[in-house]
C-alpha positions as CSV (number, residue, x, y, z in Angstrom):
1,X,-22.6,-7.2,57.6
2,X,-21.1,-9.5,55.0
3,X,-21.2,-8.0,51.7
4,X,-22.4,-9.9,48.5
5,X,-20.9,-9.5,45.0
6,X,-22.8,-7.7,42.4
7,X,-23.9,-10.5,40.2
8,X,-24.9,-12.4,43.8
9,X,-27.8,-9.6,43.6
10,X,-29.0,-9.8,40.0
11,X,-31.6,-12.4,39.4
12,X,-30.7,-15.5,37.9
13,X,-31.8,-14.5,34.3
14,X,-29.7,-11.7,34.3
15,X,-26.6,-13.3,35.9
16,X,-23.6,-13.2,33.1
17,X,-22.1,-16.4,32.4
18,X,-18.6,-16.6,34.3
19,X,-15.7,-15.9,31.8
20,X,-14.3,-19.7,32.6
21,X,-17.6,-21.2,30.8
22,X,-17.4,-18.5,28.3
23,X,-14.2,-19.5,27.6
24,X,-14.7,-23.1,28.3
25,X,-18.1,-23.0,25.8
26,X,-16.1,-21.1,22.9
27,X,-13.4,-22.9,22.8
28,X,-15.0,-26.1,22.5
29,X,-17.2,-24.7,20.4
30,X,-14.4,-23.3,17.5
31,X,-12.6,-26.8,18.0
32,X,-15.7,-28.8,17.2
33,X,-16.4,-26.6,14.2
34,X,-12.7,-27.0,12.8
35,X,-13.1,-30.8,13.6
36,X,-16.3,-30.7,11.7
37,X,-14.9,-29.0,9.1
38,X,-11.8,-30.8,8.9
39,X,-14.0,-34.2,9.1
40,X,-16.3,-32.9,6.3
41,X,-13.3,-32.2,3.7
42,X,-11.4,-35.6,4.8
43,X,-14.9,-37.4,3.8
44,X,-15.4,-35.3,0.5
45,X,-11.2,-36.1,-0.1
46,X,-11.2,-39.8,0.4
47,X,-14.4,-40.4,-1.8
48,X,-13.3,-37.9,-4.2
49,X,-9.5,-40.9,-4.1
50,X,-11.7,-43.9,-3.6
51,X,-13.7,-42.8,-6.9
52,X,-10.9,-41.6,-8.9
53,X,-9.0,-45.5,-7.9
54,X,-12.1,-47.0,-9.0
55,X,-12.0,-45.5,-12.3
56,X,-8.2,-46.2,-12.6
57,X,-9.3,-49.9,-11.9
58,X,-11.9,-50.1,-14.4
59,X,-9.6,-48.4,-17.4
60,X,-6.9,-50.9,-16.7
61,X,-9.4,-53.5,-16.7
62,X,-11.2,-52.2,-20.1
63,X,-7.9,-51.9,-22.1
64,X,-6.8,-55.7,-20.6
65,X,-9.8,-56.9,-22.3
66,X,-9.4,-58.5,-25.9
67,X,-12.5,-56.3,-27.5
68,X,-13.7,-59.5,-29.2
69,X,-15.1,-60.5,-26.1
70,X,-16.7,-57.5,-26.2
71,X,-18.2,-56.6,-29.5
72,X,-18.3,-57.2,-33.0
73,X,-17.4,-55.9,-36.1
74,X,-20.8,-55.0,-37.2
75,X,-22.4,-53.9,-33.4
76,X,-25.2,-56.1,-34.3
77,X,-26.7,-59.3,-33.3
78,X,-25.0,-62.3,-35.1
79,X,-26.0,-66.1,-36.0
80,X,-24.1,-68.7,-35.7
81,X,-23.7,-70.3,-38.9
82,X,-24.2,-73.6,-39.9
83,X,-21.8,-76.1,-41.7
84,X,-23.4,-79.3,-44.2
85,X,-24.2,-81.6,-41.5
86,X,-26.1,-79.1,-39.7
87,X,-23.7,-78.7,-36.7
88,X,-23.0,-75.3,-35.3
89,X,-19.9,-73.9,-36.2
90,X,-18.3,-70.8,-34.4
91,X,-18.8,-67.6,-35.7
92,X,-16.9,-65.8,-38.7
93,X,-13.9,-64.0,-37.8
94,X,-14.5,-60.5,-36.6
95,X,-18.1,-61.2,-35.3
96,X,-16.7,-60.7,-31.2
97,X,-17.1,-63.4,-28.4
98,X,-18.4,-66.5,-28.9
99,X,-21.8,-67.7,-27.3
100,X,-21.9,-69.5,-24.0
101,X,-22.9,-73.3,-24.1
102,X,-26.4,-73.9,-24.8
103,X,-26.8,-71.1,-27.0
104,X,-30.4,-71.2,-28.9
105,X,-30.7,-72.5,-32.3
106,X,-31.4,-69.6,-33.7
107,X,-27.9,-68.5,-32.7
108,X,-28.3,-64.8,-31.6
109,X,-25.6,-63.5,-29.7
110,X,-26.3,-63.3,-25.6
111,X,-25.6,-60.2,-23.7
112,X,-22.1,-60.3,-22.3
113,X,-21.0,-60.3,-18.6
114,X,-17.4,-59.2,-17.1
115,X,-17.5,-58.7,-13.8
116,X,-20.3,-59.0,-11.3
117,X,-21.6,-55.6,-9.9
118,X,-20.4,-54.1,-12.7
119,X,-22.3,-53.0,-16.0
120,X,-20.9,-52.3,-19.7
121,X,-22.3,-51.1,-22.8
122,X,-20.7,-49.8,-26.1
123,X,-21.7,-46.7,-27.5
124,X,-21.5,-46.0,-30.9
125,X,-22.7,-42.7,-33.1
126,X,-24.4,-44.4,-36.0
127,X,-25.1,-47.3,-33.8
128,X,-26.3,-46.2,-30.3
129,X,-25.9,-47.7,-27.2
130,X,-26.0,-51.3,-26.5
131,X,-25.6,-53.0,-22.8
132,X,-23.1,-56.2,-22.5
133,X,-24.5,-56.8,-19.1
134,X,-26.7,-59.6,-18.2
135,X,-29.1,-60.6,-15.4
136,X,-26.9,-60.9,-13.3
137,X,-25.0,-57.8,-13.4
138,X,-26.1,-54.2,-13.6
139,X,-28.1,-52.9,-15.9
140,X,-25.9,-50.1,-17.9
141,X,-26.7,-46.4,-17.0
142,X,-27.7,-44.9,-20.7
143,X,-26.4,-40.7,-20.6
144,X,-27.9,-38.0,-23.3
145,X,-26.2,-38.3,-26.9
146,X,-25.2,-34.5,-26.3
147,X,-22.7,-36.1,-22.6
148,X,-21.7,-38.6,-24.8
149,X,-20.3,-36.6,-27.7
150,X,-18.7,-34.2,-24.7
151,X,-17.0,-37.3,-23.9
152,X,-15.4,-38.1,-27.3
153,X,-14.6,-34.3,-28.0
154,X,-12.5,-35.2,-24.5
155,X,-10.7,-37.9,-25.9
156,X,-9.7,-36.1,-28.6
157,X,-8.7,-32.6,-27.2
158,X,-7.5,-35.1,-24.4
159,X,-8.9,-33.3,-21.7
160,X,-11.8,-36.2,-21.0
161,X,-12.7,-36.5,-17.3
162,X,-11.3,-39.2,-15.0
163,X,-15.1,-40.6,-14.4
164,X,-19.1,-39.8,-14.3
165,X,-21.6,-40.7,-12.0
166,X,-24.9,-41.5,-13.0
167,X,-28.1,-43.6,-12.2
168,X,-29.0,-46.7,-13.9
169,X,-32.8,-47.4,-14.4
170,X,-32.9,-49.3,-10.8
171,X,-31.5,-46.1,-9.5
172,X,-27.9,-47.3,-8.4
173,X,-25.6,-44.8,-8.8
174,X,-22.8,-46.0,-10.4
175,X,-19.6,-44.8,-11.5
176,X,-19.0,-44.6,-15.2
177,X,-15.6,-44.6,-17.3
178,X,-15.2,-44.6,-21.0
179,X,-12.6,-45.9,-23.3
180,X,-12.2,-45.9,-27.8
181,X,-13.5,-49.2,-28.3
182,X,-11.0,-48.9,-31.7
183,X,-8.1,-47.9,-30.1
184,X,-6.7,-44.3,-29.6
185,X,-8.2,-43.1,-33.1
186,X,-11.5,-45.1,-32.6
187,X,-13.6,-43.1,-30.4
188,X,-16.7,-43.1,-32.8
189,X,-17.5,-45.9,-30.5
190,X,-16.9,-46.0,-26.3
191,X,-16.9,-48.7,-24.0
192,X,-18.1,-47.5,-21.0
193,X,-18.0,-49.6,-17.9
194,X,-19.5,-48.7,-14.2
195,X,-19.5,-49.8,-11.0
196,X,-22.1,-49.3,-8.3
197,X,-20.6,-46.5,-5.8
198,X,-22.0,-47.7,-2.4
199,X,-19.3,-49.7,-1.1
200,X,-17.1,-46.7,-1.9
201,X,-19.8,-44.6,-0.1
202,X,-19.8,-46.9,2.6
203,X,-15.7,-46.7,3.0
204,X,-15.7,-42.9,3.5
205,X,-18.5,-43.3,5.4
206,X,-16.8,-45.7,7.7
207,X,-13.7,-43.1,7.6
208,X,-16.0,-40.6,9.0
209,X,-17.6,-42.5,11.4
210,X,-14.1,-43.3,12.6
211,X,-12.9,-39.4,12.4
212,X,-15.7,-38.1,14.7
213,X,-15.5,-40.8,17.2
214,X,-12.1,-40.0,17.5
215,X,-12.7,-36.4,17.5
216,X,-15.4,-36.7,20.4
217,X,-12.7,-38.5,22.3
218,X,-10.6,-35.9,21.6
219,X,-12.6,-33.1,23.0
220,X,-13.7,-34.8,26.0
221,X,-9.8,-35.7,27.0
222,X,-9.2,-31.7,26.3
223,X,-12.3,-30.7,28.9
224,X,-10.9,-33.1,31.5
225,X,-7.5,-31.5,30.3
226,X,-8.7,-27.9,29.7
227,X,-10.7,-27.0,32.7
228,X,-7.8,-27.7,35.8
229,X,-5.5,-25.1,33.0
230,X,-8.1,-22.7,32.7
231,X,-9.1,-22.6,36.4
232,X,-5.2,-22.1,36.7
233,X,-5.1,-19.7,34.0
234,X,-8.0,-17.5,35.8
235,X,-6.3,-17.8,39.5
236,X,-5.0,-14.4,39.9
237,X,-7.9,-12.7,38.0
238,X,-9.9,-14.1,40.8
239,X,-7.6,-13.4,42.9
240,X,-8.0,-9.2,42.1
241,X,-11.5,-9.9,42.4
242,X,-11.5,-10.3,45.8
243,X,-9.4,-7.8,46.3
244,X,-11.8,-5.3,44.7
245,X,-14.5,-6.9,47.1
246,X,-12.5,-6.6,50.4
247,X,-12.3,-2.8,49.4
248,X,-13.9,0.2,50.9
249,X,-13.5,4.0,51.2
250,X,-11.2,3.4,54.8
251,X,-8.9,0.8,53.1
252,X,-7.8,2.1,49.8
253,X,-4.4,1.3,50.4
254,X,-4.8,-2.0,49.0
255,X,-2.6,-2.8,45.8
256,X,-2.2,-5.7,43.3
257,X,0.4,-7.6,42.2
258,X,1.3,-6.9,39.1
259,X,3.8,-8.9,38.3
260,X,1.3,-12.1,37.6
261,X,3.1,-13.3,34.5
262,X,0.0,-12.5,32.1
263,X,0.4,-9.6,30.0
264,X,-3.2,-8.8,30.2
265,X,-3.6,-9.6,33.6
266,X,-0.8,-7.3,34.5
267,X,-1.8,-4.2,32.6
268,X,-5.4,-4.9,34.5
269,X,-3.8,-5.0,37.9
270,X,-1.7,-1.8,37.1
271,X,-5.1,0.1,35.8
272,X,-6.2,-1.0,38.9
273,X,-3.4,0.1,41.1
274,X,-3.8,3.3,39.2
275,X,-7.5,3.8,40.1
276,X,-6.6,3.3,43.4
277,X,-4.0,5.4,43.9
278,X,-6.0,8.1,42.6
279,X,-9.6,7.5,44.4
280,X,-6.6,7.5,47.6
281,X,-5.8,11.1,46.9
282,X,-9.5,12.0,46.1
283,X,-10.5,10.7,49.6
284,X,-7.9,12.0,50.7
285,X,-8.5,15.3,49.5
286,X,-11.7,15.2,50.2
287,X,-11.4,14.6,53.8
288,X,-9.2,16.8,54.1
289,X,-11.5,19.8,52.0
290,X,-14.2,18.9,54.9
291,X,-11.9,19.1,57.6
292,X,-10.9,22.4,56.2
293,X,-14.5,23.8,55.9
294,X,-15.1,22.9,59.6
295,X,-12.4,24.6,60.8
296,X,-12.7,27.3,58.6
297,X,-16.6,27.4,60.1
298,X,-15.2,26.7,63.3
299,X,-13.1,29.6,62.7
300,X,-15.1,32.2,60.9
301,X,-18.0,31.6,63.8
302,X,-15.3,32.8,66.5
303,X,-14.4,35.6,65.0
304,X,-17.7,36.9,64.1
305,X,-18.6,35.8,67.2
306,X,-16.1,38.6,69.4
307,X,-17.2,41.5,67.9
308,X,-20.9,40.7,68.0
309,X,-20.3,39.8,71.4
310,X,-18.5,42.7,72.5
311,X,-21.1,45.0,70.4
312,X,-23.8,43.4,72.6
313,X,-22.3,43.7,75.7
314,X,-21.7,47.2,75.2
315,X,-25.3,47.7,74.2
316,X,-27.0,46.1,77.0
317,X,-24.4,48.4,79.8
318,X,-25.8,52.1,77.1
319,X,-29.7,50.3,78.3
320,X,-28.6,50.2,81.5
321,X,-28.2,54.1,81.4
322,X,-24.2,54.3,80.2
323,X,-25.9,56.6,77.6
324,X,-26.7,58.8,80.1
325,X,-23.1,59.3,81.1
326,X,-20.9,61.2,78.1
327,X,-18.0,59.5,78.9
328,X,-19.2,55.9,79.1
329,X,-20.9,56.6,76.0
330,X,-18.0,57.9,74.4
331,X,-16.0,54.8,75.3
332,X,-19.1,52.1,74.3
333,X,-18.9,54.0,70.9
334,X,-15.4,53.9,69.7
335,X,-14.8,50.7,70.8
336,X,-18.5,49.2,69.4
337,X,-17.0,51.0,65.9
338,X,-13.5,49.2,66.3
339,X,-15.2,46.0,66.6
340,X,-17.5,47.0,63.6
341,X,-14.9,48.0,61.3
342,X,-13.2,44.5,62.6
343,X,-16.2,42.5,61.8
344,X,-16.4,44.7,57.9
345,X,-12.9,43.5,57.8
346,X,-13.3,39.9,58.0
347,X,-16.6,39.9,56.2
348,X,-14.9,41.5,53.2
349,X,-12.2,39.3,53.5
350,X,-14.2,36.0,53.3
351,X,-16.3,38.0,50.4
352,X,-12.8,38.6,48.7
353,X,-11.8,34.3,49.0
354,X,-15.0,33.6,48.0
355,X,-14.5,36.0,44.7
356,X,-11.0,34.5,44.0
357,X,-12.2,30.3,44.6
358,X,-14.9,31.1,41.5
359,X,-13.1,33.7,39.1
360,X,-9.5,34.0,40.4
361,X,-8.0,37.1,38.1
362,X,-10.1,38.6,35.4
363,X,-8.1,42.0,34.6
364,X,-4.6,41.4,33.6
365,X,-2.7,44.5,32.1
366,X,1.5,45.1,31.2
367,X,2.6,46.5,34.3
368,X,5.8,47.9,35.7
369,X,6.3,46.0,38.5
370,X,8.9,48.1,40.2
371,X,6.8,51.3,39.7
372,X,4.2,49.7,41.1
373,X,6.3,48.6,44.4
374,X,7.3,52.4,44.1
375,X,3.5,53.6,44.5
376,X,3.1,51.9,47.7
377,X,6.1,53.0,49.3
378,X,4.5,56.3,51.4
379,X,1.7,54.4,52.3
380,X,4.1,51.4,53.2
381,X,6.4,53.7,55.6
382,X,3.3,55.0,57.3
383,X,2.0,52.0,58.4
384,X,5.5,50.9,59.8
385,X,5.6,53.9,62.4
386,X,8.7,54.2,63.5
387,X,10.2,50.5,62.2
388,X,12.7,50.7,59.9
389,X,12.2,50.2,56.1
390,X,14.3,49.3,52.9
391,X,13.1,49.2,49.4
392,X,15.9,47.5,46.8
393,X,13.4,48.0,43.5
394,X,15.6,46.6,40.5
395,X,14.2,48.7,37.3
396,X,12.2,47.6,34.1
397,X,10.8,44.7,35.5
398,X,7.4,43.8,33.7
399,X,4.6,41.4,33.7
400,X,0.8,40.7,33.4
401,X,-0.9,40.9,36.4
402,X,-4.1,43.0,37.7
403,X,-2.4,45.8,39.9
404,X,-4.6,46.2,42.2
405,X,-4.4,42.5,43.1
406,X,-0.5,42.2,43.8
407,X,-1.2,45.8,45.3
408,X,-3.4,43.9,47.7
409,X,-0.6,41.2,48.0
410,X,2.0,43.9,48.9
411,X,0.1,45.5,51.6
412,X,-0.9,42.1,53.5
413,X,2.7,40.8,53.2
414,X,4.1,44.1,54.9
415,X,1.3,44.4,57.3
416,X,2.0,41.1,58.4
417,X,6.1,42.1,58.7
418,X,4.6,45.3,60.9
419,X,2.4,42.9,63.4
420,X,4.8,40.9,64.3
421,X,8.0,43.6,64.3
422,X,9.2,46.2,67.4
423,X,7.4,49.4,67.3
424,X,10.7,50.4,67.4
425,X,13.3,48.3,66.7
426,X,11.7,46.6,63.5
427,X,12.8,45.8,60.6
428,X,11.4,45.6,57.0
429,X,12.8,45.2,54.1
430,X,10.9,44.9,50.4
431,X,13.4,44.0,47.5
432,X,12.0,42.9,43.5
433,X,14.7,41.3,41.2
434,X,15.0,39.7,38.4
435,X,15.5,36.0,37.9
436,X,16.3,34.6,34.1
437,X,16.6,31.4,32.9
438,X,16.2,29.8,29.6
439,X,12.4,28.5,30.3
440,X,11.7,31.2,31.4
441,X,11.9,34.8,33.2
442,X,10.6,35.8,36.4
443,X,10.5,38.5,39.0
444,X,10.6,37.9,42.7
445,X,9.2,39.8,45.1
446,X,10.8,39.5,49.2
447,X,9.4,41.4,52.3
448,X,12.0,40.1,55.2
449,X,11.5,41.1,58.4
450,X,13.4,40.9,62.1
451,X,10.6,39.0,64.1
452,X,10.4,36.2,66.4
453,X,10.2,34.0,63.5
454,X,8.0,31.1,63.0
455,X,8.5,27.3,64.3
456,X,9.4,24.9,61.7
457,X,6.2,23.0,62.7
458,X,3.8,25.8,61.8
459,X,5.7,27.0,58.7
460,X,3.7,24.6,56.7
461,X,-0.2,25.7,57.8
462,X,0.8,29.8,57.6
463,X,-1.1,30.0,54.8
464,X,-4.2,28.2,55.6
465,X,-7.4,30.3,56.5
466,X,-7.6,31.5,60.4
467,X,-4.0,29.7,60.9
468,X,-2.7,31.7,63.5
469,X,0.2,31.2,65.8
470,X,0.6,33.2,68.9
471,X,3.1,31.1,70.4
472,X,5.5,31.8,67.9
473,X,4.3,35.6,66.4
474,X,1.9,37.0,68.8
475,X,-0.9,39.3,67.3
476,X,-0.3,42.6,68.6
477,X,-3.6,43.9,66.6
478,X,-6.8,42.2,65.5
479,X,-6.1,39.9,62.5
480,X,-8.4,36.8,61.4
481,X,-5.7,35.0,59.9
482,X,-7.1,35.5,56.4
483,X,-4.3,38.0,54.4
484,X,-2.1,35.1,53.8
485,X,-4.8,32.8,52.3
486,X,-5.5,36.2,50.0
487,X,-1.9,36.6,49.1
488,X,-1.5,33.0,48.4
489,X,-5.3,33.0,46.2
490,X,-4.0,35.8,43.9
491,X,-0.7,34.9,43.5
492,X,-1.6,30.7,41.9
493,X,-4.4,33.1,40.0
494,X,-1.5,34.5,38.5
495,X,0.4,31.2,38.1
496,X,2.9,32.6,40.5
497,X,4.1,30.9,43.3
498,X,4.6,32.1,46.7
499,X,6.6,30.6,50.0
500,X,8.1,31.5,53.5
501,X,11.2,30.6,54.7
502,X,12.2,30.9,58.7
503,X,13.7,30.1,62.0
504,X,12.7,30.8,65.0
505,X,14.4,34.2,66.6
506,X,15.7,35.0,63.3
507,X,12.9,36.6,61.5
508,X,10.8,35.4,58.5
509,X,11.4,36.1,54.7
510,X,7.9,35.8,52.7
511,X,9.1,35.8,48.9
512,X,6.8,36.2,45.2
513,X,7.7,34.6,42.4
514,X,5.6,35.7,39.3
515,X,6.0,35.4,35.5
516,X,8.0,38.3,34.4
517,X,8.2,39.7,30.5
């Protein structure tokens, strides 16, 4: 059946975006704000340069005009006077432009014009203010007497603003600059001019219009550009997910590349490698814990199973009237107790693995481990018989182990020696020495023995529960197979360490090593 990626499953509202169009989306995203941004400050720059060139253009042109054109000595309205034969004559000196052509008869002085667009007005602070524009200019923006006097206190602290903006009584904003009408000293009186501001407006408006046009173009030559480099960029993070997809719990052995040439990429793919490698071993481990527990099933079953079987048969020949014989009997009793004591014998073994799997070692005292060697030795020479036996016990050897555990150790290891040994010609020999080192210092215990040996094939299973090996050390008496996994339980409890080393027709050498004081 073909299998379908996660997000294939979800519905569609609850689909994530792929990282491409996140990327893709936010990207363009940040670059048309910065554009925006950038476009917003060029358009607030260039009117902010188009203004402040205006203004420079007006000032030049207020101080290039004679100021008789402009006003008069006594900022009033003058008449022209007359001479004897009742023909206008022009005005006294200092009484500012002269009227145009066709000037009334009454001879009052007409508003005056300088440029078109363009309004001017003097400003005076016993006068007030007074426009120079006529019709066909613009009318002159009037500020408060409270902006105006700001504006002299400028010119003479000379610290006056470059220009104003304000809104004549048509409501064109115009932009306003100021001059002494009197020369450096005279700024009792201002000219101000002002120009209407909305073919300025309309440049850096233009500008704009411009700036995001190109910009537009911009961004859509950078997603043509952008999306063959991103789908590039994301090649071999698509490549690791189909990877992940192709695997399974029987194909673990799968591994990315990691050597992509993306930093992050790389560090995923070795995360990933690392994942593996260890969900490898788990299933590994795993299958091999559940081929274990069948065999050891397996294993335990077949054993139980003997002496139950051997109990029943003798049962069923006492009901057939055995019982009835004393010497049947006899011989149906003795051997239903050995196969008892057989079956107590493997039942308290499994009882005592079960014990050490949940709480290995709880009683850990100093102890002598020599002396301790030297306790079991009567009860160690009576179960060899006749075999031969050697103790080599170096003195003052101590550590911290629970005695009757490494006791337990002891007996399994040299009843194992005495199974597989000649009655007679045995034998066993149980040394403890000292090994020092700067780490550390430890004892090791050997029982060596002078046995058929064991195959280099099964060396590596001896201590697995029920691993037994008649070809190569036949079982002279009934063992289950379960004192090595024992020894081998309470020796890691005591982070001790224990191994076998042998060849075949030259005996075996089981040796402890154990954390020593």
């Amino acid at each position: 059946m073909k299998r379908r990626s996660p997000s294939r499953l979800l519905p569609g509202r609850f689909r994530s975006r792929s990282l491409r169009s996140q990327l893709l989306s936010r990207s363009l995203l940040i670059l048309a704000l910065l554009l925006l941004l950038i476009g917003g400050v060029q358009y607030f720059v260039m009117k902010n340069f188009l203004y402040s060139n205006q203004a420079e253009t007006l000032l030049s042109q207020i101080r290039s005009l004679p100021k008789e054109l402009i006003m008069n000595d006594s900022f009033t309205p003058k008449r022209w006077e007359r001479n004897a034969s009742g023909e206008s004559e022009a005005p006294a000196a200092g009484t500012g432009a002269a009227a145009a052509p066709g000037v009334p008869g009454d001879g009052i002085r007409q508003p005056f014009l300088f440029l078109p667009d363009t309004s001017l007005a003097i400003v005076g602070r016993e006068e007030g203010f007074m426009s120079r524009s006529n019709e066909s200019g613009l009318p002159a923006p009037q500020l408060s007497d409270e902006e105006y006097e700001a504006i002299r206190e400028g010119w003479v602290g000379k610290r006056n603003g470059a220009y104003k903006i304000a809104h004549d009584k048509n409501g064109t904003e115009q932009l306003l600059v100021f001059s002494p009408a009197d020369g450096p000293r005279g700024w009792d009186r201002l000219i101000q001019m002002g120009i209407a501001t909305a073919p300025l407006r309309a440049i850096a408006l233009r500008q704009l219009f411009i700036f995001i046009t190109l910009s537009l173009l911009a961004l859509a030559g950078g997603l043509m550009l952008y999306l063959p480099i991103l789908r590039k960029t994301l090649n071999p993070l698509n490549r690791m997910v189909r990877t992940v997809e192709e695997l399974d719990a029987g194909n673990l052995d799968r591994r990315f590349q990691a050597s992509l040439g993306q930093a992050e990429i790389d560090r995923l793919a070795e995360s990933f490698n690392g994942m593996l490698e260890r969900l490898q071993i788990s299933f590994a481990s795993e299958r091999e814990a559940k081929e274990q527990m069948r065999r050891f099933i397996a294993d335990a079953s077949h054993e139980l199973r003997t002496p139950l079987t051997s109990i029943h048969g003798f049962l069923e020949v006492l009901l057939r009237g055995a019982a009835n014989n004393p010497e049947q009997l006899g011989a149906a009793l003795n051997s239903m107790l050995g196969e008892a004591k057989r079956m107590k014998k493997l039942v308290e073994d499994l009882l005592t693995l079960a014990k050490l799997d949940r709480t290995p070692v709880a009683n850990r005292t100093e102890t002598r481990l020599d002396t301790l060697v030297a306790e079991m030795e009567p009860h160690l020479r009576m179960l060899a018989g006749e075999r031969t036996v050697t103790f080599d016990l170096a003195p003052e050897i101590r550590g911290m182990v629970d005695s009757d555990k490494i006791k337990q150790v002891i007996l399994n290891l040299f009843h194992n020696a005495v199974q597989h040994t000649d009655p007679i010609k045995g034998k066993i020999a149980v040394s403890l020495t000292a090994l020092s080192s700067p780490a550390n210092n430890t004892a090791l215990l050997s029982v060596r023995d002078n046995g058929p040996g064991i195959a280099p094939e099964h060396l590596p299973h001896v201590f697995e529960r029920f691993y037994r090996s008649d070809a190569a050390r036949t079982r002279k008496q009934g063992g289950a197979g379960l004192g090595l996994a024992i020894s081998q339980s309470i020796i890691e409890a005591h982070a001790g360490r224990i191994e076998v080393r042998s060849k075949p027709g030259e005996g075996a050498i089981f040796e402890v090593t154990l954390p020593a004081l």
